[in-house]
C-alpha positions in Angstrom: 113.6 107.3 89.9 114.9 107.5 93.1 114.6 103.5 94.7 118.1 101.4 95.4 118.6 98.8 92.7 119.8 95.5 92.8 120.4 94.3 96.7 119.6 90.8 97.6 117.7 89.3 100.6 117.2 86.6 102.7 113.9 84.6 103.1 112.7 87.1 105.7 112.8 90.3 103.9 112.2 91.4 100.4 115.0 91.9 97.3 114.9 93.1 94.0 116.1 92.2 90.8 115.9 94.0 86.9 114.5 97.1 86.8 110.9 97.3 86.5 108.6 97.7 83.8 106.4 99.5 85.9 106.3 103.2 84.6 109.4 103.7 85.7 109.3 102.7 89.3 112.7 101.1 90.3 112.7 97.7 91.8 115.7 98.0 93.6 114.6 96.5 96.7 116.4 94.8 99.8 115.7 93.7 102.9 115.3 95.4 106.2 114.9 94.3 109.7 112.0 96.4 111.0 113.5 98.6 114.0 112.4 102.1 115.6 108.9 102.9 117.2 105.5 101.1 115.8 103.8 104.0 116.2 104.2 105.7 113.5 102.3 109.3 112.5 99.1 109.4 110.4 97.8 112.1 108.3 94.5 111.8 106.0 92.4 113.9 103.4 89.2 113.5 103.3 86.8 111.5 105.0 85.8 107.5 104.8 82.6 106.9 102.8 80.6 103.6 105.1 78.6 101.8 102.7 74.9 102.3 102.6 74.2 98.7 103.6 75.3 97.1 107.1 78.9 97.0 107.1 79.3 93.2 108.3 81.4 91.0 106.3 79.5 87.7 105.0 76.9 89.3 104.8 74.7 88.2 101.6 73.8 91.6 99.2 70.5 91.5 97.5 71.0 90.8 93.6 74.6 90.4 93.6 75.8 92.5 95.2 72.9 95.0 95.6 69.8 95.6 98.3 70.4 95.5 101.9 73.4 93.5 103.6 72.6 90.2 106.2 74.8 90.0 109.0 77.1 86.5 109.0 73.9 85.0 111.6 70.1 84.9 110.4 68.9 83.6 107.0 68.4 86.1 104.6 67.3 85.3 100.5 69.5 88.0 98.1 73.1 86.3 98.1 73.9 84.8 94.7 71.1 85.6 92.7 68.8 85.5 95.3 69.3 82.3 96.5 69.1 81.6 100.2 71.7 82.1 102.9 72.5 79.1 105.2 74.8 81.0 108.3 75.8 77.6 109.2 76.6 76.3 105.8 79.9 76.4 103.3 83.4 76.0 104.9 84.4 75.2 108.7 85.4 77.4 111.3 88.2 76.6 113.4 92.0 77.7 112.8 92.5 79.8 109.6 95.4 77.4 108.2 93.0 75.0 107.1 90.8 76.7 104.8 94.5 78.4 103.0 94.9 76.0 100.4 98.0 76.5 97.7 95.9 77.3 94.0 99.2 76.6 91.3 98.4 77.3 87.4 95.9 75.5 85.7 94.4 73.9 89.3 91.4 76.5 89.7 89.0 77.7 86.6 92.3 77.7 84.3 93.7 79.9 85.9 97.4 81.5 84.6 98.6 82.9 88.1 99.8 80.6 90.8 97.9 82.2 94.1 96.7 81.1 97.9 93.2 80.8 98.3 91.6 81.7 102.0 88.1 81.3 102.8 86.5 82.5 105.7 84.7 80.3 107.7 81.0 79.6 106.3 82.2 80.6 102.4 79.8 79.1 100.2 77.0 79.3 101.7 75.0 81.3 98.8 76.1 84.9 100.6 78.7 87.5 98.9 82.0 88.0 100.5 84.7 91.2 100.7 87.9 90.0 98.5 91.3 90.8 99.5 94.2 90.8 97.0 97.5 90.5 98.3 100.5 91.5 96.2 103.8 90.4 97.7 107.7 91.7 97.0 109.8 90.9 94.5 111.8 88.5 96.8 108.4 85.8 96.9 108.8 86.3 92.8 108.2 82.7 91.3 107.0 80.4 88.8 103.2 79.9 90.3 103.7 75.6 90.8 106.2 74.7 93.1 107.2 77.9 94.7 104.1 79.4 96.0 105.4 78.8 99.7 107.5 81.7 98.9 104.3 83.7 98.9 103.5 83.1 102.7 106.7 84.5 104.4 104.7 87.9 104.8 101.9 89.7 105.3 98.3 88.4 105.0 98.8 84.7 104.0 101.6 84.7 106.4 99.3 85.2 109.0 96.6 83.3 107.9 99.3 80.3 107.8 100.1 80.8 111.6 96.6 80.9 112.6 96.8 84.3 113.6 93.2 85.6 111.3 90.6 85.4 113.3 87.7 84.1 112.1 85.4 87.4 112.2 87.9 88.9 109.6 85.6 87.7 106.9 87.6 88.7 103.6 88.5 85.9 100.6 92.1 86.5 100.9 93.6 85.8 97.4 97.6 86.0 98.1 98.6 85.8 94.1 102.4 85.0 93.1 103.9 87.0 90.2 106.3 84.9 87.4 109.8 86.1 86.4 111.6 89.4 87.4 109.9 93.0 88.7 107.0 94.0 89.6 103.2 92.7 88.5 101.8 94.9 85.5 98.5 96.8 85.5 97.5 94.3 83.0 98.3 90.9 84.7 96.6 92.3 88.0 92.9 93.6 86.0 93.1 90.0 84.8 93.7 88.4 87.9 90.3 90.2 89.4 88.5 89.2 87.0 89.9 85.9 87.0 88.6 86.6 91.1 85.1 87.5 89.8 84.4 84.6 87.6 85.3 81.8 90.2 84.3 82.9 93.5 81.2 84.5 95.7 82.7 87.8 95.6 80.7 91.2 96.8 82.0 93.4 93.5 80.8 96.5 96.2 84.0 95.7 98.5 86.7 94.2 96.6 90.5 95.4 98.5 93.9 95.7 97.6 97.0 95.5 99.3 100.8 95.5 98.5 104.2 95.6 99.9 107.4 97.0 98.7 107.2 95.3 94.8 103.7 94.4 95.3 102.6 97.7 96.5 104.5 99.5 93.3 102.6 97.5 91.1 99.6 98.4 92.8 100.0 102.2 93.0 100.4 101.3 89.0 97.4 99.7 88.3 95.5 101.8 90.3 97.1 104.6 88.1 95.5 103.0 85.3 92.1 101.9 86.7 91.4 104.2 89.8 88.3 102.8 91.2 87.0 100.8 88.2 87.2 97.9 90.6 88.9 98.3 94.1 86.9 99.9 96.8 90.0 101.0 98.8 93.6 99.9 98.7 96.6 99.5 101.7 99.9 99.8 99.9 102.9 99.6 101.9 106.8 100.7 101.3 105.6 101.2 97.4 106.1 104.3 94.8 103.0 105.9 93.7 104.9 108.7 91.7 104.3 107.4 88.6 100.6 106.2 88.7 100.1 110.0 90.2 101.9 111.2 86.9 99.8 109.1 85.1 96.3 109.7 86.4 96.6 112.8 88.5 93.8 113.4 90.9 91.8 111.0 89.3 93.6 108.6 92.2 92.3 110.0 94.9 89.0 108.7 93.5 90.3 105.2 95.5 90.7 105.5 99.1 94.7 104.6 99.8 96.3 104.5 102.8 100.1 104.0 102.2 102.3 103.2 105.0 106.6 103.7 104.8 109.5 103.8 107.1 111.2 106.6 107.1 114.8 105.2 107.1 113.6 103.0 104.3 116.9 102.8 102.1 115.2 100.8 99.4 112.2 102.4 98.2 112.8 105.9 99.4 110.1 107.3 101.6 109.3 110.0 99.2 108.0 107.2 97.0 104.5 107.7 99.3 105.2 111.2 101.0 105.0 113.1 98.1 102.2 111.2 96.3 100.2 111.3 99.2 101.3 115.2 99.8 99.7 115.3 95.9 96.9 114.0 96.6 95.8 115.9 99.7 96.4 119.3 97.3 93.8 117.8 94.4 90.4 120.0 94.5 89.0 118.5 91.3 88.1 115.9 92.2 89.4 115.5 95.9 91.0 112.6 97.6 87.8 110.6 99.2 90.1 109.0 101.8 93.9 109.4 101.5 95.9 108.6 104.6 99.8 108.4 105.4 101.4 106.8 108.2 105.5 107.0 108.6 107.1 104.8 111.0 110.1 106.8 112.6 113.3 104.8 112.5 112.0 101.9 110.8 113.6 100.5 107.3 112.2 98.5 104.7 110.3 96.5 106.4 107.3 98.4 107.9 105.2 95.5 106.6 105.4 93.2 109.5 103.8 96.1 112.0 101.4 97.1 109.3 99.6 93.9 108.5 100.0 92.0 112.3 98.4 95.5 114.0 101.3 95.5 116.5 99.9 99.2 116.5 96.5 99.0 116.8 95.7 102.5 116.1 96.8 101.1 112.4 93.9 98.9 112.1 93.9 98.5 108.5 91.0 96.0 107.9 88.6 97.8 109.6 89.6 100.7 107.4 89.0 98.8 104.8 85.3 98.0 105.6 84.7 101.4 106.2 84.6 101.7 102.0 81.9 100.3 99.8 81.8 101.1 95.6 78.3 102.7 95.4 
């Protein structure tokens, strides 16, 4: 494996410990101011598959998760067992900070993974909502109780505790923390969905993952494992997908990925997404549904920051998101 090992960090950017138990993805992983152009290039194989039902978050799916979609205004009967929708009903709107709310171990359903919970304005009001997972760096490592603020120094629940997700970006945002050293295994993260599953209004047609540095290794890893068993389409950002390519070869591409890097990344090498992704364009049987790579020139190991606050807005990765539905 290629990735640095062992450089620390400070609060602002990510570090890594002990090697990882990943399938042999390093964790050698240090901060990076982000620096160079935001623009990045982007190249996909291909094409995005737009579910068969209205593609409007909130909206309620016939039969859990089946039958035709209603929009987030309008009554409509089909969300939860065809119960009725109330558009007015379940949580406020107003700034996205107060529906965030810090879930630690054992506080939620039992659960064994300290995590953030976001809800989007009007959750719980008998309709099925997209799901977001968001897998941080090693650096927000923790013990799931008193040092889930660690979590929120990046990407998605970083955001979300600025007041900076708007409202119509309708995803349950699950930001979960992972205990001890290296990166979160295949195992801990198909228990954390269904974990997801069997406590919240979730649309099993469009459930998302996303990942930086750490994060996104262990994502590319479970995804290695699982393909599209679950996720609908993942973002994975400054990761190293080698090895779940190794592992499940074009079977992959079955998920629709976009992975982001920096090319002067110094911690997890580049190559780490270039070359999986340069895999995955090649497969035939089966092909890549959606695979996409975008390089920022110039920029280290941070090209989370540009990714997930669409400083570029060409990289609009939620709405690419949206665009893929599980059939």
């Amino acid at each position: 494996m290629v990735c640095a090992l062992g450089l620390g960090c400070s609060d602002a950017d990510e570090e890594m410990g002990s090697p990882s138990e990943m399938g042999g993805a390093a964790n050698g992983l240090s901060g990076g101011d982000a620096g160079g152009s935001s623009s990045g290039t982007t190249t996909s194989a291909g094409s995005a598959t737009a579910g068969s039902s209205s593609v409007i978050p909130g909206g309620g799916n016939a039969g859990n998760g089946g039958g035709s979609s209603a929009g987030a205004s309008g009554s409509n009967t089909g969300g939860m067992g065809g119960m009725a929708i109330d558009p007015n009903g379940g949580a406020p709107a107003g700034p996205s900070k107060g529906r965030h709310t810090q879930r630690p171990i054992g506080s939620k359903g039992g659960n064994t993974a300290g995590y953030w919970e976001y809800l989007p304005p009007h959750y719980g009001n008998g309709a099925l909502y997209p799901l977001l997972v968001f897998r941080h760096g090693v650096g927000e490592n923790g013990n799931g109780m008193n040092e889930l603020t660690k979590v929120a120094v990046h990407g998605p629940p970083k955001l979300i505790e600025a007041n900076q997700w708007p409202e119509e970006r309708k995803f349950v945002v699950l930001s979960v923390q992972h205990p001890g050293g290296g990166c979160p295994s295949p195992d801990e993260m198909d228990d954390f969905f269904t974990f997801a599953f069997d406590n919240y209004d979730i649309d099993p047609t469009r459930v998302y993952l996303t990942g930086l540095s750490c994060g996104a290794i262990g994502s590319w890893n479970y995804l290695g494992d699982h393909t599209n068993e679950t996720v609908a389409a993942a973002v994975l950002v400054c990761g190293d997908g080698r090895p779940a390519f190794s592992k499940a070869g074009c079977n992959l591409g079955k998920v629709p990925i976009w992975a982001f890097h920096g090319d002067a990344d110094k911690s997890v090498l580049p190559v780490g997404s270039t070359e999986t992704v340069a895999n995955l364009k090649a497969c035939t049987d089966p092909a890549a549904v959606d695979t996409k790579l975008t390089v920022y020139p110039g920029v280290p190991h941070d090209s989370w920051t540009m990714t997930y606050n669409l400083s570029n807005p060409e990289n609009d990765i939620y709405a690419w998101l949206m665009t893929h539905q599980k059939q």
